[in-house]
C-alpha angles and dihedrals in degrees: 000000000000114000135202112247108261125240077240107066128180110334112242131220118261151153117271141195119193125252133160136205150166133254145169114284082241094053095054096042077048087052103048089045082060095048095058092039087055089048088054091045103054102014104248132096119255129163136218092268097044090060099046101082095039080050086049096046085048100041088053100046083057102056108096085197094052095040087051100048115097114267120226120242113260 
């Protein structure tokens, strides 16, 4: 079966901190349909957590209202 590229591409390596949260039943069986679509896509094997924070990154450098929004000093 040949697939679309996803919005998500390759995953690349970085540097993680732990979280956890909590999230409807529907959402995670939607994410780990993602997960195995993503493997078939791009030929490794990723699950439903490992996608969450690339989806998150993507999701905000994509929001016009959140870019535009001052950034605090670090």
């Amino acid at each position: 079966m040949t697939t679309n590229k996803l919005r998500l591409g390759p995953l690349p390596k970085t540097e993680t901190i732990k979280l956890s949260f909590a999230c409807p039943v529907s959402l995670k069986e939607d994410l780990e349909r993602y997960a195995e679509l993503h493997a078939q896509t791009y030929g490794e094997p990723v699950d439903a957590v490992t996608l969450i924070p690339h989806m998150l990154e993507a999701f905000m450098a994509r929001d016009r209202g959140f870019n535009k929004a001052p950034q605090p000093e670090r």
